[in-house]
Backbone as CSV, one residue per row, in Angstrom:
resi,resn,N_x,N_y,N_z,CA_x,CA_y,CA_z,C_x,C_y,C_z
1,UNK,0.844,-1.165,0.000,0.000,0.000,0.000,0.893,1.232,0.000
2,UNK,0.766,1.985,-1.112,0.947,3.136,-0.736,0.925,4.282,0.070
3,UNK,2.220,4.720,0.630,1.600,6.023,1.551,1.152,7.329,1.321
4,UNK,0.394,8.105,1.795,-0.255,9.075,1.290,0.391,10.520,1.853
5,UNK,0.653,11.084,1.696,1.404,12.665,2.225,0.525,13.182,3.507
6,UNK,0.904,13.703,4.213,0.006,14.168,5.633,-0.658,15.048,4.294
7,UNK,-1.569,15.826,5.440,-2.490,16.820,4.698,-2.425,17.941,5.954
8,UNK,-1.770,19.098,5.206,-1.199,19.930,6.612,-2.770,21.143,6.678
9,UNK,-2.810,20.967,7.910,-4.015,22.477,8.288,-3.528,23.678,7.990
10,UNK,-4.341,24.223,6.854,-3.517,25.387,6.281,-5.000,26.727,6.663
11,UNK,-6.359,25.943,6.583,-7.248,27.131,6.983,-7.889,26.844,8.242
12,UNK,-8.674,27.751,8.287,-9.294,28.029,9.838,-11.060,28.008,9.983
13,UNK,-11.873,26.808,10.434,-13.194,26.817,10.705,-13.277,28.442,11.311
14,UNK,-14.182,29.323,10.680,-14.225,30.371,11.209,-15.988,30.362,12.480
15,UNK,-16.318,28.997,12.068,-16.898,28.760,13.841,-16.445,28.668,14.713
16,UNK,-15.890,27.428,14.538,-14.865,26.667,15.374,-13.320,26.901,15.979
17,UNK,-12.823,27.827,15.096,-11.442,28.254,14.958,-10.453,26.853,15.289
18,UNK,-11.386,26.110,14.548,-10.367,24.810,14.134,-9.467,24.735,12.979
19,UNK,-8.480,24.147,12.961,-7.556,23.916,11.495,-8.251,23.083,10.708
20,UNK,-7.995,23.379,9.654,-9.077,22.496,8.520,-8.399,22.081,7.204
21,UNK,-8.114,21.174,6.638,-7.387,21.323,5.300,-8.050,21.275,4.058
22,UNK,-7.877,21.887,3.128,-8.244,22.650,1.822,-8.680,21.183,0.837
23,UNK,-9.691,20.996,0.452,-9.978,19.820,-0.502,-10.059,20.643,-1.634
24,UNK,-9.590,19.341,-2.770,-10.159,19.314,-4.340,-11.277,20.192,-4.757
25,UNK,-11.315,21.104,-5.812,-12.675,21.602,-6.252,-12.625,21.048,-7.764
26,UNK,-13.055,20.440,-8.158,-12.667,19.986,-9.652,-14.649,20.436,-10.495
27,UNK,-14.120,20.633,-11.693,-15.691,21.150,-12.583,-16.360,19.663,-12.643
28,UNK,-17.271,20.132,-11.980,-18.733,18.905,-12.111,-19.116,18.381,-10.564
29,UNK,-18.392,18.447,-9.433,-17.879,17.644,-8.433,-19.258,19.235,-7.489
30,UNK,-20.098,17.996,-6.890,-21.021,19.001,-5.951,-20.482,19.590,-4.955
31,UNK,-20.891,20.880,-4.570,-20.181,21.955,-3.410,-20.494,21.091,-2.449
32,UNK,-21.764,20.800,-1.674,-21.856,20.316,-0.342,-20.505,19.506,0.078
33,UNK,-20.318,19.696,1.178,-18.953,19.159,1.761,-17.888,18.929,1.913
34,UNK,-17.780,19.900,1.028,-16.088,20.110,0.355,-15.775,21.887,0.754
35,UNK,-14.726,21.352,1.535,-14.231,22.734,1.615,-12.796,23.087,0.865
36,UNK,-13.492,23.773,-0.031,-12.859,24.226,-1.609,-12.752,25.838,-1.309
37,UNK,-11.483,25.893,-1.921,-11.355,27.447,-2.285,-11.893,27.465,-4.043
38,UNK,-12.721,28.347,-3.956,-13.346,28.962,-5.216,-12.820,29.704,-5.821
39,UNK,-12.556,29.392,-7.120,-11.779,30.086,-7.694,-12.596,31.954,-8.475
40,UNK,-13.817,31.540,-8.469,-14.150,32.926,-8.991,-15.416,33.162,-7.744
41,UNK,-15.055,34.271,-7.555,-16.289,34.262,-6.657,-17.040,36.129,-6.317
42,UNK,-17.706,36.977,-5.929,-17.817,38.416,-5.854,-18.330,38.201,-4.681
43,UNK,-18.993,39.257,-3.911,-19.963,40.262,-3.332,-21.141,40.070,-3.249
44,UNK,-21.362,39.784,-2.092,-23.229,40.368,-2.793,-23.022,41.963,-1.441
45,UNK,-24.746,42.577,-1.919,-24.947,43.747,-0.936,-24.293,43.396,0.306
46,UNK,-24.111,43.057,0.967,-24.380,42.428,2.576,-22.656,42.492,2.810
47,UNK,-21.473,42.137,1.978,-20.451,42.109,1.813,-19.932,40.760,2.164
48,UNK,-20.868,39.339,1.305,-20.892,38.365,2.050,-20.464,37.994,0.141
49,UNK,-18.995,36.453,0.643,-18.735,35.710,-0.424,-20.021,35.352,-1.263
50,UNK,-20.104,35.244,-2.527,-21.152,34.591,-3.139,-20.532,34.225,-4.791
51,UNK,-20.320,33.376,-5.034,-20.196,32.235,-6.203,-20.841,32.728,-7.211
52,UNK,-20.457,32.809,-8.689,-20.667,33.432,-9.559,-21.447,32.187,-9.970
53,UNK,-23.153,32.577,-10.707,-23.591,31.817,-10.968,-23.809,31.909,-12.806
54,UNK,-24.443,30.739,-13.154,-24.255,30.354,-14.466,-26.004,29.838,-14.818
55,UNK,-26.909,30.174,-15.896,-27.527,29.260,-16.136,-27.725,27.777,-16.666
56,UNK,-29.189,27.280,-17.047,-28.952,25.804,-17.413,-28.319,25.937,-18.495
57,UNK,-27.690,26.446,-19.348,-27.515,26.834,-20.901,-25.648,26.790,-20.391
58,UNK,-25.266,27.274,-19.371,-23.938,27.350,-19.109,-23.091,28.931,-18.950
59,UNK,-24.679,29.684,-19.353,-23.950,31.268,-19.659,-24.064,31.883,-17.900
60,UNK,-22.721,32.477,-17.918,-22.738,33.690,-16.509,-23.887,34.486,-16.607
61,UNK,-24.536,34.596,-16.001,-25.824,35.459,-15.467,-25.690,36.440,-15.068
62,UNK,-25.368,37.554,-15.674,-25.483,39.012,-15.782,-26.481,39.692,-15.119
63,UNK,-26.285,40.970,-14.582,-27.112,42.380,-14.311,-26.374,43.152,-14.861
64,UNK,-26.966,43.812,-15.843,-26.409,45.209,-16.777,-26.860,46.453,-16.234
65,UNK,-27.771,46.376,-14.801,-28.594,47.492,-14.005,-30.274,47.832,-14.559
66,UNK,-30.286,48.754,-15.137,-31.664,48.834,-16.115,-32.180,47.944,-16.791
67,UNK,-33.391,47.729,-17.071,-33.668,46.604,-18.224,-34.197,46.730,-19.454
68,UNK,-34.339,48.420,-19.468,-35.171,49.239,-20.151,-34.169,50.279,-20.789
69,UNK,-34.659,50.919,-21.986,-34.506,52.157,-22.274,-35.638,53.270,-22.679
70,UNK,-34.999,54.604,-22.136,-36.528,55.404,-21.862,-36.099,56.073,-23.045
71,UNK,-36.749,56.446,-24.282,-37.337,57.050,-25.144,-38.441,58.047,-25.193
72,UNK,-37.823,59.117,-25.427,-38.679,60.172,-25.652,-38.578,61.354,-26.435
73,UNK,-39.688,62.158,-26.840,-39.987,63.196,-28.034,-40.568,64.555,-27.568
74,UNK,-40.541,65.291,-28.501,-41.611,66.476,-28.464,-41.746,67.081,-29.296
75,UNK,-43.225,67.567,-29.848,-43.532,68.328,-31.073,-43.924,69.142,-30.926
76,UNK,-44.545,69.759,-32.358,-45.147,71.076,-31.833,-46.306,71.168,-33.518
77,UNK,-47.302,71.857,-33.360,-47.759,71.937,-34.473,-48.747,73.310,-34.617
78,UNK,-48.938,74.073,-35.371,-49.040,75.441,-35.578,-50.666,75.633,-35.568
79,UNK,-51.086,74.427,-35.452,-52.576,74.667,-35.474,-53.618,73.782,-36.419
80,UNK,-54.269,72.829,-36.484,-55.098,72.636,-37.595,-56.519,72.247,-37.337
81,UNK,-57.545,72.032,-37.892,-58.690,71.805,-37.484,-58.950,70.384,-38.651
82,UNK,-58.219,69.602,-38.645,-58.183,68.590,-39.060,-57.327,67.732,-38.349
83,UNK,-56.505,66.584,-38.279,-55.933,65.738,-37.157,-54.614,65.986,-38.270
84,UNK,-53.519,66.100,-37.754,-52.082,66.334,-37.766,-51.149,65.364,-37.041
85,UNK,-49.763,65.165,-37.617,-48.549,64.341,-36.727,-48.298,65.857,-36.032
86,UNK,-47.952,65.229,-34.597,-47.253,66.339,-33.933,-46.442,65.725,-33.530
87,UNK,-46.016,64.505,-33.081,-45.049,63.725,-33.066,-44.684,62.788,-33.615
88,UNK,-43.923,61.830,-33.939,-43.581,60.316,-34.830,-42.414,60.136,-33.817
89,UNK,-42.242,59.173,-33.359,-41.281,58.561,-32.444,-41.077,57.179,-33.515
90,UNK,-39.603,56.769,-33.622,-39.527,56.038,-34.529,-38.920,54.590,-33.267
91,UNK,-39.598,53.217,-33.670,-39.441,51.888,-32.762,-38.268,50.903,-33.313
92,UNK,-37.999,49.925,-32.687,-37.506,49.190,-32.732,-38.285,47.714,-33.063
93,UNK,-37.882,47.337,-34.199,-38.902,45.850,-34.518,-38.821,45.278,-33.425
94,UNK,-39.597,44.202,-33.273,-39.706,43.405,-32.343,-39.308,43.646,-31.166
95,UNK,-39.335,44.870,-30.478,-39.082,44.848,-28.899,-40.443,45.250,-28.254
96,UNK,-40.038,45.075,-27.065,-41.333,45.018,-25.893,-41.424,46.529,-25.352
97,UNK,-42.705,47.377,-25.824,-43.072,49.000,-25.212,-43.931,48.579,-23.896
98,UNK,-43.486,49.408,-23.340,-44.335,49.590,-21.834,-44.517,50.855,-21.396
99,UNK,-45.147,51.488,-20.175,-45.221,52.705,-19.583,-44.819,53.452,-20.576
100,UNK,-46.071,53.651,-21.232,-46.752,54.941,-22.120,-47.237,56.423,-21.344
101,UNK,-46.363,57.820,-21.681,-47.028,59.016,-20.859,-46.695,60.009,-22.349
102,UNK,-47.706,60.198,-21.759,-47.898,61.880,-23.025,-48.241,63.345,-22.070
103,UNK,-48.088,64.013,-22.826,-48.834,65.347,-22.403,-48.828,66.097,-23.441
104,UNK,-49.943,66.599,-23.751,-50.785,67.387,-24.522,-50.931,68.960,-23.636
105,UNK,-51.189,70.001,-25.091,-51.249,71.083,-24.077,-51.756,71.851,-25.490
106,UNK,-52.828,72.803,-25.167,-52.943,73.480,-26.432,-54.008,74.665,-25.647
107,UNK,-54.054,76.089,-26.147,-55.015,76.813,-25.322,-56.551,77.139,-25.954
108,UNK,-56.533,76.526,-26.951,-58.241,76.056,-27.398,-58.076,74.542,-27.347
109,UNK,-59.948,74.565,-27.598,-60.309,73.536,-27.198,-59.748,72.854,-28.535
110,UNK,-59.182,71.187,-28.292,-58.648,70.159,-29.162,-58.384,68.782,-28.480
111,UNK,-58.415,67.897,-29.645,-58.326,66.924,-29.184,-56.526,66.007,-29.862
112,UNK,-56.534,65.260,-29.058,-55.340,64.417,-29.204,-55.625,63.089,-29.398
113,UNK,-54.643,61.674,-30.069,-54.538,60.506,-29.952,-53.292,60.255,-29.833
114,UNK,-53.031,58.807,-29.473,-51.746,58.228,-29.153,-51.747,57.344,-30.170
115,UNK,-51.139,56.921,-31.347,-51.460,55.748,-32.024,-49.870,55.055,-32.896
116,UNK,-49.708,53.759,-32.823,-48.995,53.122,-32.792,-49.123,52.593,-34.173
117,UNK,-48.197,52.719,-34.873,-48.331,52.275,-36.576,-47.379,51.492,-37.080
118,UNK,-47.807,50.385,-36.760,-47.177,48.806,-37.373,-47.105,48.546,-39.010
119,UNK,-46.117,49.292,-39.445,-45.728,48.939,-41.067,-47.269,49.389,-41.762
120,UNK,-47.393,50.577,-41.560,-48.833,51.028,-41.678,-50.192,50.678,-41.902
121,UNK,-50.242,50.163,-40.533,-51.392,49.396,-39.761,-51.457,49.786,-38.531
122,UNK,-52.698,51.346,-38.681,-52.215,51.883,-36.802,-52.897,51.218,-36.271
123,UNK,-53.226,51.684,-34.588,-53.616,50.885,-33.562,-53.425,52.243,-32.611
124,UNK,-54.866,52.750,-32.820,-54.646,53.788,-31.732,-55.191,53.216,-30.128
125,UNK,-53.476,53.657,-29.487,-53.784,53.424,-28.230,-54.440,54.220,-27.407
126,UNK,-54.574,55.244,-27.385,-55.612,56.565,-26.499,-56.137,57.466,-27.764
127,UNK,-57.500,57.446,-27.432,-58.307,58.380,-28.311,-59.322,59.615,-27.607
128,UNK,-59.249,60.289,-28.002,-60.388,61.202,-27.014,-59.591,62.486,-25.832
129,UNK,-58.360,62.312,-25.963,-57.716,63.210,-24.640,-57.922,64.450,-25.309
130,UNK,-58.529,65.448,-24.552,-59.042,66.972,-24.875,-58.851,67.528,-23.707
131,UNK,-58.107,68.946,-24.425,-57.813,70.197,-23.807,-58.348,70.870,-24.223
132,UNK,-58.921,72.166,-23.411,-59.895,73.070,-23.684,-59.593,74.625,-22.700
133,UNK,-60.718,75.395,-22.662,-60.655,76.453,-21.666,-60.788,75.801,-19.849
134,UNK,-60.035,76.260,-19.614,-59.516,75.751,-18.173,-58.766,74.948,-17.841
135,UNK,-58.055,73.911,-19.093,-57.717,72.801,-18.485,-56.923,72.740,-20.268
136,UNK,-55.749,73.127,-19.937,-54.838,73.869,-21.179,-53.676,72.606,-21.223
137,UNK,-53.957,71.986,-20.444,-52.851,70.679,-20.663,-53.596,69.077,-19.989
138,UNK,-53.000,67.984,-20.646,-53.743,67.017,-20.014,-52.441,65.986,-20.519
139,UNK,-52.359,64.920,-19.374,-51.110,64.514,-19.010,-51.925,62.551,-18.729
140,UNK,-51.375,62.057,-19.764,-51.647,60.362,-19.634,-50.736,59.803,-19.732
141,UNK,-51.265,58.423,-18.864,-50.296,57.475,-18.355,-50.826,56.365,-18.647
142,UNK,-50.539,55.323,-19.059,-50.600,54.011,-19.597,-49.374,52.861,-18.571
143,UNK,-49.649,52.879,-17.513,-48.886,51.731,-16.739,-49.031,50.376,-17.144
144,UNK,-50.278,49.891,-17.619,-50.309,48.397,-17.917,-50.564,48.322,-19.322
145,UNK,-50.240,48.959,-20.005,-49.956,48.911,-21.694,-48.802,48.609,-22.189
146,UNK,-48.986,47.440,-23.023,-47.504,46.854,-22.875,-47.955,46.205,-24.603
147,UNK,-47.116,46.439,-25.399,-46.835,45.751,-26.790,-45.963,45.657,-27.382
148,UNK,-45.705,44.282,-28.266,-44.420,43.943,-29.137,-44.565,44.757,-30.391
149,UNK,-43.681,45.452,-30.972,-43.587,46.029,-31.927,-43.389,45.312,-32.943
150,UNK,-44.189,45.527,-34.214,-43.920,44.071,-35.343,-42.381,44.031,-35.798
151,UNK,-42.272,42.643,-36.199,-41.069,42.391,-36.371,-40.588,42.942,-38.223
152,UNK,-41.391,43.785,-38.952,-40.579,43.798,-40.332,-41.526,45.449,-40.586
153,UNK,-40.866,45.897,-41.537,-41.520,47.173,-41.558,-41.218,48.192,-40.788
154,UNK,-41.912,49.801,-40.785,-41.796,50.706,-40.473,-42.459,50.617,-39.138
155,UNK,-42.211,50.703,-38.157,-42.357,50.937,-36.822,-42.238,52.065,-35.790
156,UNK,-43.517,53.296,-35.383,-43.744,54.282,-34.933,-44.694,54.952,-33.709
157,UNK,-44.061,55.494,-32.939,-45.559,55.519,-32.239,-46.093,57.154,-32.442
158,UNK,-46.921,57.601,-32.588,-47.586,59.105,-33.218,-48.451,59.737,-32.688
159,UNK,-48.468,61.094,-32.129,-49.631,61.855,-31.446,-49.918,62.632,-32.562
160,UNK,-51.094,62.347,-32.696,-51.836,63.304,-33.884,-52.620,64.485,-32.711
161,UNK,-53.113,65.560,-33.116,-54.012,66.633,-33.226,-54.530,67.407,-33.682
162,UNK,-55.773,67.865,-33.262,-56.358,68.350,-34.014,-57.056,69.637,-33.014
163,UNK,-57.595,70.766,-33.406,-58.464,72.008,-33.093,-59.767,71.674,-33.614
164,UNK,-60.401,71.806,-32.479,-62.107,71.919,-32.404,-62.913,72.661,-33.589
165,UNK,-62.384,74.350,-33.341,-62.723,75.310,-33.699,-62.173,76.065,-34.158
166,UNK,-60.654,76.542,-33.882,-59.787,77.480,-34.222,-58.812,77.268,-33.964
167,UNK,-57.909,77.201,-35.397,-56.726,76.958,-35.229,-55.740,77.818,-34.311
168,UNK,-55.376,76.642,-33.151,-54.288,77.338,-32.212,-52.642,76.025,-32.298
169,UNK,-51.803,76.923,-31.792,-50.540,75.758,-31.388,-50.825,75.215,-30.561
170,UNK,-50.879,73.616,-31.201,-50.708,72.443,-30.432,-49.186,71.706,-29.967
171,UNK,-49.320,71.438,-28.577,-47.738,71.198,-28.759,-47.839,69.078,-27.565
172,UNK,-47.062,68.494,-27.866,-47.032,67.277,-27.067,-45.528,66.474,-26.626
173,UNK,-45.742,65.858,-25.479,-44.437,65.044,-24.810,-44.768,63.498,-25.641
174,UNK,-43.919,62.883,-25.727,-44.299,61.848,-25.585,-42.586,60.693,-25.142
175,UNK,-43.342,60.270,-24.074,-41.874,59.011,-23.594,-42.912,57.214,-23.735
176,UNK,-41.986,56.672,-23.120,-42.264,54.901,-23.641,-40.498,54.500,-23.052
177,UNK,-40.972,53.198,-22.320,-40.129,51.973,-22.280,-39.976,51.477,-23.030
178,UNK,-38.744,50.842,-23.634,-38.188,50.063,-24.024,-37.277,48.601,-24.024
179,UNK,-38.247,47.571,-23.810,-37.292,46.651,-22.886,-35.779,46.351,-23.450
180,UNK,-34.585,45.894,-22.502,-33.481,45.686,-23.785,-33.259,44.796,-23.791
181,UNK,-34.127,43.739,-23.336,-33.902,42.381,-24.013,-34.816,41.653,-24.869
């Protein structure tokens, strides 16, 4: 029989402040019970070791911080009593829009839409938002509006307006999420 080399106590149970000696970490071989020095390892908040993890696929599992990008516009339009672009925000095929806000503002009475034009095939998302005497701006929010932008073609989202009665300057915000994955 072969003899085997002592195995000298080189670390320290930091319960116990016992000597402990360093085992094998080899790729494939389960963590439980092995006290392995890790070769890659970070941080978490807390300032506590934590093991870089990997999905089932094998890829490192990233946080890039945000998951989104915020996109946003503003127009302006001189007046019409017919419906007008006052904005065109130009999309990204196939990504995911969320948290839709506009604001409209005009000092006669007019109306606004929000509408989304898929390779020109709109889809108006808000219809009806009107500003008038007293109430010279009006400000929407779309929290649970959420759509994939088609995947081929011209891809836009557009506030049209229009004047009731008399042509005045119409002017509008418009922002939107962008998921980035």
């Amino acid at each position: 029989m072969a003899d085997l080399r002592t195995s000298f106590v080189i670390l320290e149970d930091v319960d116990t402040q016992a000597g402990v000696p360093l085992t094998s970490a080899l790729e494939g071989v389960v963590i439980a019970g092995h006290n392995a020095h890790g070769a890659f390892v970070a941080k978490d908040s807390a300032d506590k070791f934590k093991y870089l993890e990997i999905d089932d696929a094998g890829a490192l599992k990233v946080s890039f911080g945000a998951d989104y990008a915020c996109l946003s516009d503003d127009g302006e339009n001189a007046g019409s009593t017919s419906y007008v672009d006052i904005i065109t925000m130009a999309l990204t095929a196939s990504k995911t829009y969320y948290d839709l806000e506009a604001l409209v503002s005009c000092f006669r009475d007019s109306i606004f839409q929000v509408i989304w034009d898929n390779n020109g095939a709109p889809t108006t998302l808000a219809s009806g938002v009107r500003v008038g005497a007293g109430d010279y701006n009006e400000m929407v929010r779309f929290q649970c509006l959420e759509f994939v932008s088609g995947a081929t073609g011209t891809q836009k989202l557009v506030i049209k307006g229009k004047n009731i009665q008399v042509a005045s300057t119409m002017d509008a915000t418009l922002s939107i999420k962008e998921k980035a994955y």
